[in-house]
RODO-2510 file (C-alpha; in nm, 4 decimals, decimal comma):
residues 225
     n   res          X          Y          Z
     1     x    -0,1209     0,6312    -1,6274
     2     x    -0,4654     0,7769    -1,5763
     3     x    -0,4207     0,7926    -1,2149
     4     x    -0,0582     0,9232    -1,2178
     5     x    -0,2005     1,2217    -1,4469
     6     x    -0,4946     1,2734    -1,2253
     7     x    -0,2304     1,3259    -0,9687
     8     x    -0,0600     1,5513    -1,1481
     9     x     0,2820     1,3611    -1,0883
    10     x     0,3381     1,3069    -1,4411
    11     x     0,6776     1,4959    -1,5964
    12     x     0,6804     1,3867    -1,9259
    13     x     0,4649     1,0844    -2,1792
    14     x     0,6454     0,8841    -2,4309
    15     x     0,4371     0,7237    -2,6694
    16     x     0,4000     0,5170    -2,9805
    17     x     0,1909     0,6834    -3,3096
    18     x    -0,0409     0,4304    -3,2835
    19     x    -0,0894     0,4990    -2,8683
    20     x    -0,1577     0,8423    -2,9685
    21     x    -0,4293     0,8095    -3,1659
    22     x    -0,5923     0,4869    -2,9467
    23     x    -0,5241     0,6862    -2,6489
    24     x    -0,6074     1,0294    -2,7607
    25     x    -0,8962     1,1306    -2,4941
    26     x    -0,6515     0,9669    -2,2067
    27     x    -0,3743     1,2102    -2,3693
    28     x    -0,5491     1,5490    -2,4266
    29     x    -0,3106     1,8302    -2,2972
    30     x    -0,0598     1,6198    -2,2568
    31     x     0,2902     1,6748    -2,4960
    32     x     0,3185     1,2861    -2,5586
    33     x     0,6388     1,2648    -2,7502
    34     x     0,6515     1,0445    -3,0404
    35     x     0,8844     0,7318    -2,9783
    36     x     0,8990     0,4211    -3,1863
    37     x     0,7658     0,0948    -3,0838
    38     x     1,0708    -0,0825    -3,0540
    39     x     1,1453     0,2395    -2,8183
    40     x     0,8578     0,1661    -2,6441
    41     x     0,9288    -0,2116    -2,5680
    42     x     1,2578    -0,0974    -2,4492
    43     x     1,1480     0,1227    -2,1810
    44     x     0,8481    -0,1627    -2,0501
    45     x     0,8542    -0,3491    -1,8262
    46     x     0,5802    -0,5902    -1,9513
    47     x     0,5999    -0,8565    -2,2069
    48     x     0,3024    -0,6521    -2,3829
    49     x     0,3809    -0,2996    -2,3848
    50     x     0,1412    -0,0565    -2,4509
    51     x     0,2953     0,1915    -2,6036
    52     x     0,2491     0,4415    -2,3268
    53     x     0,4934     0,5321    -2,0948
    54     x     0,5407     0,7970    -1,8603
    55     x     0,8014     0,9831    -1,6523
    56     x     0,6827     1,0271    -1,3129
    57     x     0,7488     1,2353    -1,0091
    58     x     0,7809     1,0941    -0,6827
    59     x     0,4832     1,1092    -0,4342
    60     x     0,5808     0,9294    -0,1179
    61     x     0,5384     1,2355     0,1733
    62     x     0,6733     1,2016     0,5025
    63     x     0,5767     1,0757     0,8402
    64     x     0,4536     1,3989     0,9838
    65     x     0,2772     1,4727     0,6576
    66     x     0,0964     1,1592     0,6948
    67     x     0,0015     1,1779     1,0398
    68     x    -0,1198     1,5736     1,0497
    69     x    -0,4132     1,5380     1,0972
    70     x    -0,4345     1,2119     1,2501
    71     x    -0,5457     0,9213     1,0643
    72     x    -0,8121     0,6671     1,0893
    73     x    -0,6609     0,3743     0,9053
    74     x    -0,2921     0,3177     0,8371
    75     x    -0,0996     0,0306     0,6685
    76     x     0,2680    -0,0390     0,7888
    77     x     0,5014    -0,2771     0,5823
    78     x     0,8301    -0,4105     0,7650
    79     x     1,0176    -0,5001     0,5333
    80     x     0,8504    -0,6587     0,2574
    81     x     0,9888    -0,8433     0,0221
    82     x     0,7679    -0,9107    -0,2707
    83     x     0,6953    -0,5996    -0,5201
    84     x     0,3857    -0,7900    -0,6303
    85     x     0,2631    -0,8051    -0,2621
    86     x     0,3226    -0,4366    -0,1524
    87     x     0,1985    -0,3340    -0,4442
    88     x    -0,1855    -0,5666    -0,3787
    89     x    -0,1416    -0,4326    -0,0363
    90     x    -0,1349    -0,0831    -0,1006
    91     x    -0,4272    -0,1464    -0,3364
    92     x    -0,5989    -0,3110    -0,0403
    93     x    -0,5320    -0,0377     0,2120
    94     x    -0,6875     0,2372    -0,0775
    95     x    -1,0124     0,0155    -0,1254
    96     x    -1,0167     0,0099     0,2155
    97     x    -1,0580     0,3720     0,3050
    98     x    -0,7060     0,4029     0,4508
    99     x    -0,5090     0,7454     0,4705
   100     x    -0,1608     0,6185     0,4614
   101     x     0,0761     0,3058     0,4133
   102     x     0,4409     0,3125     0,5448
   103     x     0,7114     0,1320     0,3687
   104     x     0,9494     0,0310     0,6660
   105     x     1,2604    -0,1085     0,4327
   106     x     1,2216    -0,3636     0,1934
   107     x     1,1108    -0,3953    -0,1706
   108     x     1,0940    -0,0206    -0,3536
   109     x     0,7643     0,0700    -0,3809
   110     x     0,8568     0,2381    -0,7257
   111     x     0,9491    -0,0827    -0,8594
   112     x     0,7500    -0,1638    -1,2195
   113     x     0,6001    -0,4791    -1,0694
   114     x     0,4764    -0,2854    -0,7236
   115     x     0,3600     0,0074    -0,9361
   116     x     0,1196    -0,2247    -1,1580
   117     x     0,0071    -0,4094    -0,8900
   118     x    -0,1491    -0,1011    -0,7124
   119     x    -0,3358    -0,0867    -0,9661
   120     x    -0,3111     0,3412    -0,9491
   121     x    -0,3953     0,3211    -0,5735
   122     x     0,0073     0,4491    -0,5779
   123     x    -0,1615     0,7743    -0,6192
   124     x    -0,4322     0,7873    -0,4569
   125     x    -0,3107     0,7605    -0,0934
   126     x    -0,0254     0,9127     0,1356
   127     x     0,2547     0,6719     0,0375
   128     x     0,5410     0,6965     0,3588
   129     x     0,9230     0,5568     0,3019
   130     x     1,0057     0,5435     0,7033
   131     x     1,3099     0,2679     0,7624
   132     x     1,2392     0,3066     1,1613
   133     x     0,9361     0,0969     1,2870
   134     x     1,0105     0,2917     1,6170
   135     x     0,9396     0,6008     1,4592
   136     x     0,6188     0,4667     1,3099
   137     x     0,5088     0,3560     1,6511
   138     x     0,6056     0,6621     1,8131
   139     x     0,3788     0,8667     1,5801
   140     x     0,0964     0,6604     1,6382
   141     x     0,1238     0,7023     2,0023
   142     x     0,0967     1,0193     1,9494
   143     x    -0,1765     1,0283     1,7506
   144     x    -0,3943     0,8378     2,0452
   145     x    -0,3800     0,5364     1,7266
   146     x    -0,3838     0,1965     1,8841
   147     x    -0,1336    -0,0249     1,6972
   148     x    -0,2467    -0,3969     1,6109
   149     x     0,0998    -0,6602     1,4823
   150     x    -0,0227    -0,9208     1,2987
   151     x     0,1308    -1,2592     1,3490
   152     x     0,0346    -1,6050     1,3679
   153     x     0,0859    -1,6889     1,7722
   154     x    -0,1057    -1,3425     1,8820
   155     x    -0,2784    -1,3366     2,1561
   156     x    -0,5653    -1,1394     2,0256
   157     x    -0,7800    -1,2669     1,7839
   158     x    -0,9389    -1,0469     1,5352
   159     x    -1,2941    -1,1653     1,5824
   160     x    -1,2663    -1,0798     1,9621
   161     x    -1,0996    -0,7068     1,8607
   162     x    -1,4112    -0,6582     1,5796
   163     x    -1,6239    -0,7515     1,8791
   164     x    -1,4829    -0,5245     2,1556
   165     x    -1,4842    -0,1935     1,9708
   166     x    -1,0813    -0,2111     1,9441
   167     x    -1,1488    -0,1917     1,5899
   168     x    -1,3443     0,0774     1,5563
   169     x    -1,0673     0,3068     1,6680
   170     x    -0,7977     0,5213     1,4944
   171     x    -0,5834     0,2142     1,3572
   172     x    -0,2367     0,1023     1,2792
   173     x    -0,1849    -0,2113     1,1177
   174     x     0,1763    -0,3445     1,0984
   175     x     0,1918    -0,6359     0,8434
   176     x     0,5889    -0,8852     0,8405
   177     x     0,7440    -1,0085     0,5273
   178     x     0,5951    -1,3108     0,3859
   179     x     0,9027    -1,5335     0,4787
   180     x     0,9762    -1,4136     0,7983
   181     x     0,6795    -1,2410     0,9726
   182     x     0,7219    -0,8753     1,2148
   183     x     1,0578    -0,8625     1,4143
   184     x     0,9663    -0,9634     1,7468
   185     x     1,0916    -0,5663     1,8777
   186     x     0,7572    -0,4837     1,6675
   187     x     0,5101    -0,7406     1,7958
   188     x     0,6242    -0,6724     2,1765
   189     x     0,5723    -0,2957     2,1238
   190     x     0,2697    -0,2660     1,9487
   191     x    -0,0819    -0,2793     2,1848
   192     x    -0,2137    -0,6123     2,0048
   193     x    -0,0642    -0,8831     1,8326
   194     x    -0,3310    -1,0065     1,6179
   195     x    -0,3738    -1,3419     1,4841
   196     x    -0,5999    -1,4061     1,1820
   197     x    -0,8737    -1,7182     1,3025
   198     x    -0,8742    -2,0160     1,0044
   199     x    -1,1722    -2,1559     0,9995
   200     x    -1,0703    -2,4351     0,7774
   201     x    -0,7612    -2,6775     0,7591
   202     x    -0,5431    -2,4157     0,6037
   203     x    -0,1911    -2,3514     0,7639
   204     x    -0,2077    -2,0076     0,6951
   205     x    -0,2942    -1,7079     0,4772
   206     x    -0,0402    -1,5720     0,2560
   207     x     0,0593    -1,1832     0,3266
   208     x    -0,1953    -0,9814     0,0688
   209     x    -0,4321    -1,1801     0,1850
   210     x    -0,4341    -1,1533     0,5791
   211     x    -0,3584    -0,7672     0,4862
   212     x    -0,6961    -0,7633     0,3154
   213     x    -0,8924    -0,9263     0,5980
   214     x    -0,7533    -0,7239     0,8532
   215     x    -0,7840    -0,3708     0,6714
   216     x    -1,1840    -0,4575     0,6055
   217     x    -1,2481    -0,5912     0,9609
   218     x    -1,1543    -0,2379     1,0580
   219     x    -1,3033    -0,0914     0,7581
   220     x    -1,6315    -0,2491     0,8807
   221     x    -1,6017    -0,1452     1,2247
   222     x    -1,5165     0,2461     1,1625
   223     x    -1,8490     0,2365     0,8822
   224     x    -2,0540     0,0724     1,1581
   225     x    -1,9266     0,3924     1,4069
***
């Protein structure tokens, strides 16, 4: 909630007596209305409630918002399914200096479960709800972005793209579902598909996790710029 207030995308706080008082500094200037704890249960999502809940606006902008001026670092989601994993990813992308991620379909990025796991990075980045990956890549054409598809047969390997500079440029990542990867209209239209080297006997990474090395291998290369 501390992040959502920062924000400023907070419409209204519902909270228990004793979340009042334990919360009072995180509440100051806020018109918390008193609700009951078995009120408060009600409206969580968690199996240990708080106490604390609050009404928020939406903050997801739009495509052109999010690409004026042009970013440096953007993380695109085709269809995900797991709230849990857009949610870490979009955590991911914040910690790792990008501008913007792009929800292309899939989960709801409102959902409780994706909200928590951003751990308040929800708010602290452009957030884009864009169904059209061809939109997406259009933009980032036009931004002079190159685009990079992550999947587990590309012919680029990340290593080699840290290596060449690739990564040190204005950057769109576009990261599958867990289950089924990118459609293969994505992979073929984006500049790079990138595969992820395993050094060990792994079969593969799992989504958040690829996500995270590929958003810090470019994080490294624009702070080495």
């Amino acid at each position: 909630m501390r992040e959502a207030l920062r924000a400023g995308a907070v419409l209204e706080v519902f909270a228990t007596a004793e979340a009042i008082t334990r919360h009072a500094d995180l509440l100051a200037g806020t018109d918390a209305a008193e609700i009951s704890p078995k009120s408060a249960a009600s409206l969580s999502e968690t199996v240990s409630p708080q106490g604390l809940v609050a009404v928020c606006r939406r903050i997801d902008v739009s495509l052109e918002t999010a690409f004026e001026p042009v970013p440096r670092l953007v993380a695109v989601l085709v269809e995900p399914t797991d709230p849990g994993n857009a949610g870490t990813i979009l955590r991911t992308a914040d910690a790792a200096g990008a501008d913007a991620v792009v929800l292309a379909g899939g989960v709801d990025v409102y959902n409780g479960k994706a909200v928590r796991a951003s751990a308040g990075s929800l708010f602290h980045l452009d957030v884009v709800l864009e169904n059209s990956t061809a939109r997406v890549l259009a933009a980032a054409r036009a931004g002079g972005c190159t685009t990079l598809a992550t999947t587990g047969s590309g012919a680029s390997d990340l290593d080699d793209l840290a290596e060449d500079g690739t990564l040190a440029r204005r950057t769109v990542w576009f990261f599958g579902s867990e289950a089924h990867g990118l459609p293969e209209e994505v992979v073929s239209a984006a500049d790079h598909a990138v595969g992820v080297p395993i050094y060990g006997r792994a079969e593969s990474l799992n989504l958040a996790a690829a996500a995270a090395v590929c958003l810090y291998a470019s994080a490294r290369a624009h702070r080495a710029r």
